[in-house]
N, CA, C and O of each residue as an XYZ file, in Angstrom:
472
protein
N       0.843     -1.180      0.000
C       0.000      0.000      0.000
C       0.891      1.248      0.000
O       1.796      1.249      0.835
N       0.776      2.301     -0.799
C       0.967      3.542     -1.070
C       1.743      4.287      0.632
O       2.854      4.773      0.844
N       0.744      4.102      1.402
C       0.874      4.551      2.467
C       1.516      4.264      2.986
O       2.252      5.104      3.504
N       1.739      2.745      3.258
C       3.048      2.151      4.093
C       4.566      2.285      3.886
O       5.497      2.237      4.689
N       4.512      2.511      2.235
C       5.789      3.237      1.563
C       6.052      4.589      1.917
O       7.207      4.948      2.144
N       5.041      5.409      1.989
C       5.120      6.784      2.546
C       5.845      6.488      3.974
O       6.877      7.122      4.191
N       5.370      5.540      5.001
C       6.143      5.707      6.039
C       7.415      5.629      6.342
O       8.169      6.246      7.094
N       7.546      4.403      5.318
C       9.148      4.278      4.837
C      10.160      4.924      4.589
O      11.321      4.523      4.675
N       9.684      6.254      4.175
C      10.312      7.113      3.314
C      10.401      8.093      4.505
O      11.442      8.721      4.697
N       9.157      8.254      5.434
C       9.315      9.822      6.149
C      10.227      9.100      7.116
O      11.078      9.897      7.512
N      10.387      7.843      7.674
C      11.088      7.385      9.173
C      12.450      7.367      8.518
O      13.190      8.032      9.243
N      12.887      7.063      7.829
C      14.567      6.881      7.079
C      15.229      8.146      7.072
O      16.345      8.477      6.669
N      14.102      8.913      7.718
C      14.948     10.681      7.243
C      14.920     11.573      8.671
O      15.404     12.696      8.816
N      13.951     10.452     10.084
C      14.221     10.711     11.335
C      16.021     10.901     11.721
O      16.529      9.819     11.429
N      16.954     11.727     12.177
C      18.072     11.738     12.277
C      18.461     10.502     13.370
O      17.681     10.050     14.208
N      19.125     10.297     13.267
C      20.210      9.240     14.339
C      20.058     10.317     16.076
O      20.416     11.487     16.217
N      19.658      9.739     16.753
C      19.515     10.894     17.980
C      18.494     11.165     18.183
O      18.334     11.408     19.379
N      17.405     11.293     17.455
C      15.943     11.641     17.537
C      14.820     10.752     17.525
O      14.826      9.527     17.403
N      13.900     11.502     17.662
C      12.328     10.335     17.697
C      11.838     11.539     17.282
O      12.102     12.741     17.262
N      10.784     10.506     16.867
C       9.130     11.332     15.930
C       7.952     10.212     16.305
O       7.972      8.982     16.356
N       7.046     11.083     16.514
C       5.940     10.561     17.038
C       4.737     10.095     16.026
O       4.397     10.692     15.004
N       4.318      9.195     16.417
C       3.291      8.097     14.794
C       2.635      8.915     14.519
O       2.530      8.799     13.298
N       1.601     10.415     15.075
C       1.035     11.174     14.176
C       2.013     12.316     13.519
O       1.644     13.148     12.689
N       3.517     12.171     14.133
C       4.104     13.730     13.436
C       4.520     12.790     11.923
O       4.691     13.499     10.931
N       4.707     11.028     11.694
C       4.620     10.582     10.709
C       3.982     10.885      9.970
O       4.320     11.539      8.984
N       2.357     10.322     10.343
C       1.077     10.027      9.445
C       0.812     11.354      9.101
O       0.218     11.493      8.032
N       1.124     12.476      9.787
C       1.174     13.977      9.348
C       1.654     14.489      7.981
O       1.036     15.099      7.109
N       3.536     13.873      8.066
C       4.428     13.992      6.842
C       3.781     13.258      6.329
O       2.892     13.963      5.851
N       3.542     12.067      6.019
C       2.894     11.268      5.079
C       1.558     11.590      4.164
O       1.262     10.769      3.295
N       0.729     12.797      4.347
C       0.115     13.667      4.045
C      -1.212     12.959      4.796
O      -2.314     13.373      4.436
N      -1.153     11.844      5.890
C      -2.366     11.210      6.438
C      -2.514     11.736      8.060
O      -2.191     11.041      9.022
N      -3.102     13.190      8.151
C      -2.406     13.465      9.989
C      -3.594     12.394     10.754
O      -3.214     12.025     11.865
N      -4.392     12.075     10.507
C      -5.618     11.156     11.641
C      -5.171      9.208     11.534
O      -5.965      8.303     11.792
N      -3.631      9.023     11.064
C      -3.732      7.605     10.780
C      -2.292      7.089     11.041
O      -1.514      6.478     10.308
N      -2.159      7.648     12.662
C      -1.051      7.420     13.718
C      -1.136      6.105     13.891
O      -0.181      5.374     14.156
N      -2.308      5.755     13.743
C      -2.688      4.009     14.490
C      -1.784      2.917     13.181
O      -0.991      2.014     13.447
N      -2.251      3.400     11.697
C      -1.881      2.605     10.551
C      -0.186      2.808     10.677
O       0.603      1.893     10.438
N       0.245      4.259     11.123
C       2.097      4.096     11.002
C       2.511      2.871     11.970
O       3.311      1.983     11.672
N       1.823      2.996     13.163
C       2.244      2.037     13.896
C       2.263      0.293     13.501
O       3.135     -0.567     13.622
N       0.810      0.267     12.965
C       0.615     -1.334     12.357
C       1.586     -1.682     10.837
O       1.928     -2.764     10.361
N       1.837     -0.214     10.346
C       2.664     -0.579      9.333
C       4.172     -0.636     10.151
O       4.699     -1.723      9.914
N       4.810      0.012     10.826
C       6.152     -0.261     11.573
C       5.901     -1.443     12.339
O       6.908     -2.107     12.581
N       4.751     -1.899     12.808
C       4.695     -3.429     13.569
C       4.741     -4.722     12.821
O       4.828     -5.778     13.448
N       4.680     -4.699     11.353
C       4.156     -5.852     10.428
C       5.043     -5.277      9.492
O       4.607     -5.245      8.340
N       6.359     -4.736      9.711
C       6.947     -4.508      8.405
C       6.487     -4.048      7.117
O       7.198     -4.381      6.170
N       5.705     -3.523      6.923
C       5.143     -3.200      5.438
C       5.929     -2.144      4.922
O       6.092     -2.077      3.704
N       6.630     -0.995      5.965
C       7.409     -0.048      5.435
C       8.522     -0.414      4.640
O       9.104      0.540      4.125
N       8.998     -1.608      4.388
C      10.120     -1.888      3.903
C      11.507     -1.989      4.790
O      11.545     -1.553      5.940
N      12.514     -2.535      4.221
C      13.932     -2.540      5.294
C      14.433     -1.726      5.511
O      14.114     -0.723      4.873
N      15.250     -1.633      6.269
C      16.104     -0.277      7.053
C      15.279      0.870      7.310
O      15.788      1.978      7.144
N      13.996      0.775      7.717
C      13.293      1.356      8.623
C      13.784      1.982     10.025
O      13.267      1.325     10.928
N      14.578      2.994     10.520
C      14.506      3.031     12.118
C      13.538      2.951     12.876
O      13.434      3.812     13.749
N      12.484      1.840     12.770
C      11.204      2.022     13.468
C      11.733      2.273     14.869
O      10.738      2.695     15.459
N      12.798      2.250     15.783
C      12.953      2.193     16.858
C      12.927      3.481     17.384
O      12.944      3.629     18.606
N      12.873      4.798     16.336
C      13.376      6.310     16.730
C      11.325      6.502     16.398
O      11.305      7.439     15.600
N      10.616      6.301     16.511
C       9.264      5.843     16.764
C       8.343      5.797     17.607
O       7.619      4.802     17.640
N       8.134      6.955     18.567
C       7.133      7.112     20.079
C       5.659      7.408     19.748
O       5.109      7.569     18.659
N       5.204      7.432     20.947
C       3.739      7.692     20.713
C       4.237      9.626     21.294
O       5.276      9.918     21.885
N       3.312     10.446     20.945
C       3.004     11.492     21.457
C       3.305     11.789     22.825
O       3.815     12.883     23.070
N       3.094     11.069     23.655
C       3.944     11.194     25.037
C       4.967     11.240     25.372
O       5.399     11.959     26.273
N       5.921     10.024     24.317
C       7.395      9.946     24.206
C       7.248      8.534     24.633
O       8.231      7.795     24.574
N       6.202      8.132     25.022
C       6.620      6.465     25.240
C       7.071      5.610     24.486
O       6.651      5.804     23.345
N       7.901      4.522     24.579
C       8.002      3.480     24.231
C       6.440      2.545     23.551
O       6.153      1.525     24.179
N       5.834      2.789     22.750
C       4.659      1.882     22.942
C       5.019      1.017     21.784
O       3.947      0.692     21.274
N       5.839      0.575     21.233
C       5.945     -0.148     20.369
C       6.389     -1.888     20.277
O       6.560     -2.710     19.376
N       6.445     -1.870     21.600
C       7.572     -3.187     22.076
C       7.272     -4.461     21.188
O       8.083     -5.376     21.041
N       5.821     -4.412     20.522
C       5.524     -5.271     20.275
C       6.145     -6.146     18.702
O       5.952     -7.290     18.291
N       6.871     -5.077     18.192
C       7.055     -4.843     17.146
C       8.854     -5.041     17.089
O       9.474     -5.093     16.027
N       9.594     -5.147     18.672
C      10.398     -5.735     18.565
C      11.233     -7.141     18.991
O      10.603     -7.798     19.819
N      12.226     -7.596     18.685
C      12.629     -9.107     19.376
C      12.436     -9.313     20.817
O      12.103    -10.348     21.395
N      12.704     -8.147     21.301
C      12.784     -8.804     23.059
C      12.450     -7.559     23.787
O      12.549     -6.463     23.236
N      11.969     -7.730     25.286
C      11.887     -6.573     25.532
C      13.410     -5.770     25.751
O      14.578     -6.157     25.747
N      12.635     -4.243     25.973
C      14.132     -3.028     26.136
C      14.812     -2.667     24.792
O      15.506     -1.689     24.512
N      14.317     -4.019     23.825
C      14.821     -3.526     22.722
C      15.203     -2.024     22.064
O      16.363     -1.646     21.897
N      14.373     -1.480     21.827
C      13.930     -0.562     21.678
C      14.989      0.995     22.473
O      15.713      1.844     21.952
N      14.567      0.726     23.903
C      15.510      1.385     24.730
C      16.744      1.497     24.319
O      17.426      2.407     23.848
N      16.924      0.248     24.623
C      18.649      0.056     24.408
C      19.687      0.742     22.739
O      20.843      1.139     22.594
N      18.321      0.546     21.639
C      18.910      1.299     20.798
C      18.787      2.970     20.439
O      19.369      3.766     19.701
N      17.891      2.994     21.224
C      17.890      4.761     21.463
C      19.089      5.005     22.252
O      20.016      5.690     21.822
N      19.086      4.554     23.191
C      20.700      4.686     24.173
C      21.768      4.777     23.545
O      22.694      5.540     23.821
N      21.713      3.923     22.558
C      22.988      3.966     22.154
C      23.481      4.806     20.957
O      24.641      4.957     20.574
N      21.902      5.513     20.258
C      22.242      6.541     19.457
C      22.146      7.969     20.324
O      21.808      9.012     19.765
N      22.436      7.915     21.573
C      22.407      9.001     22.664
C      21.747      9.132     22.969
O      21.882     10.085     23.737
N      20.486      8.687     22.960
C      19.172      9.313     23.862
C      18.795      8.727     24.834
O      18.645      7.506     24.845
N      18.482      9.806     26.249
C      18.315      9.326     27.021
C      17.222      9.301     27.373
O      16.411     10.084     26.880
N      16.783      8.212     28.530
C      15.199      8.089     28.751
C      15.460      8.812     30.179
O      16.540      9.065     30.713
N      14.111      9.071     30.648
C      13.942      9.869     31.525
C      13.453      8.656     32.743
O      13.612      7.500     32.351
N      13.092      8.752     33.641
C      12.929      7.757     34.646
C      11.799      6.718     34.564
O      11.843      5.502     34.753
N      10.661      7.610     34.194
C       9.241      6.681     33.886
C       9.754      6.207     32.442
O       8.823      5.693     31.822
N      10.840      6.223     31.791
C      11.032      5.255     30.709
C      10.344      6.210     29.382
O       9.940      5.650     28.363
N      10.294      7.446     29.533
C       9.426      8.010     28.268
C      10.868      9.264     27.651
O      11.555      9.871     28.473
N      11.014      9.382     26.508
C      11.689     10.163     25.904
C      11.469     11.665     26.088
O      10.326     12.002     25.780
N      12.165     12.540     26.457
C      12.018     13.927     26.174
C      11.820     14.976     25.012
O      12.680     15.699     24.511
N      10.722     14.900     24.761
C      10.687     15.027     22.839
C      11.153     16.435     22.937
O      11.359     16.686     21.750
N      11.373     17.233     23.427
C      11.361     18.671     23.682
C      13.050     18.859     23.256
O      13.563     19.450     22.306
N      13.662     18.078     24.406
C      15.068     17.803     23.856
C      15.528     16.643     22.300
O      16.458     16.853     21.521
N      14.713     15.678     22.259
C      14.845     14.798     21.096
C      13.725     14.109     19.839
O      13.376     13.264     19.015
N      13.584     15.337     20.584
C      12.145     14.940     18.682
C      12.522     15.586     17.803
O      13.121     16.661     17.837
N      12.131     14.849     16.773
C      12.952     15.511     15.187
C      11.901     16.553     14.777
O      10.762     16.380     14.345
N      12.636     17.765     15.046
C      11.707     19.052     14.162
C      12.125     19.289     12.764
O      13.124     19.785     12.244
N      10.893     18.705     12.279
C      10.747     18.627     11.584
C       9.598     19.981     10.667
O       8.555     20.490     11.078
N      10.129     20.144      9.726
C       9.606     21.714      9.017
C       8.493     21.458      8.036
O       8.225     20.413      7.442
N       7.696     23.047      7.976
C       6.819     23.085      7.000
C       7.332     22.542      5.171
O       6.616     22.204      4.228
N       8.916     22.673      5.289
C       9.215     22.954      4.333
C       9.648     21.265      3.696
O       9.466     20.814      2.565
N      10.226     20.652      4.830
C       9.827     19.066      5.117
C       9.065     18.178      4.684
O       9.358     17.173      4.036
N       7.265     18.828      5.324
C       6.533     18.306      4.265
C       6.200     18.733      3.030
O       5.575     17.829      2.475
N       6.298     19.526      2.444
C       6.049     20.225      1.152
C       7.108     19.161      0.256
O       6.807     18.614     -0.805
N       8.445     19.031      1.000
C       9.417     18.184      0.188
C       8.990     16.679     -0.194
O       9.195     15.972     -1.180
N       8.297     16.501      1.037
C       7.322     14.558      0.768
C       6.816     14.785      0.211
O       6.707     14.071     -0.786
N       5.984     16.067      0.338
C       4.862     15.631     -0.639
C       5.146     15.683     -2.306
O       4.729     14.911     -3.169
N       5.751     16.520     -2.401
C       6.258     16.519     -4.269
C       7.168     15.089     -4.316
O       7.318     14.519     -5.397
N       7.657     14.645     -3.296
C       8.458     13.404     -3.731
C       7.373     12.314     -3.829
O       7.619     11.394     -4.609
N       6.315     12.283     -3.214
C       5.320     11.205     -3.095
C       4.869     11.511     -4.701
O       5.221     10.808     -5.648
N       4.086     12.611     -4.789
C       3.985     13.184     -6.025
C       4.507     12.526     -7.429
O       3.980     11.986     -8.402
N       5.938     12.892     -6.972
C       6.579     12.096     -8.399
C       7.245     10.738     -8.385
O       8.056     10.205     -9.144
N       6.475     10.249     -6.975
C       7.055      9.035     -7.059
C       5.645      8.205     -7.701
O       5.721      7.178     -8.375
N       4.396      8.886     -7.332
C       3.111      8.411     -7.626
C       2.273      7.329     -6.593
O       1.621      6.324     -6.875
N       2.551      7.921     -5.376
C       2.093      7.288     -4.357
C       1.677      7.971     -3.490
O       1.215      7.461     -2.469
């Protein structure tokens, strides 16, 4: 599906260090109400390989994805090690590590979706 490629494309361009949250995805992806589908598409692979699904929070900064990886902490452990730190209740500081991402950002997906025809 069209869409699941779109996710593909907006998470590969999250920086090393950062997180983005499944609606600031489904947002870039030109879909902002279909946070739930980024997630089922990063949980079932449909985005394709080399996905960082792990730089990937919910709106809070939580971890809610576990399900989607091998073991638990997964997840953690590779944010850690691209520097980010978790805060005590285990939730990310998006303030300090969310990818801001620009108006100009999406305007760029979208002509690439555009001429990619998806």
């Amino acid at each position: 599906m069209d869409f699941y490629r779109r996710v593909g494309i907006v998470c590969r361009q999250i920086p090393e260090g950062r997180v983005a949250s499944y609606g600031q995805i489904a947002l870039l992806c030109g879909r902002p109400k279909n946070a739930r589908q980024v997630g089922y598409s990063l949980g079932h692979g449909r985005s394709g390989n080399g996905v960082p699904a792990h730089r990937v929070v919910n709106g809070r900064g939580s971890l809610s994805g576990a399900a989607a990886f091998p073991e638990p902490g997964f997840q953690r452990r590779l944010l850690e090690k691209e520097g980010v730190v978790l805060e005590e209740d285990g939730t990310v500081d998006l303030k300090k590590y969310g990818w801001r991402s620009t108006f100009e950002d999406a305007l760029r997906f979208r002509q690439l979706f555009e001429e990619m025809g998806i």
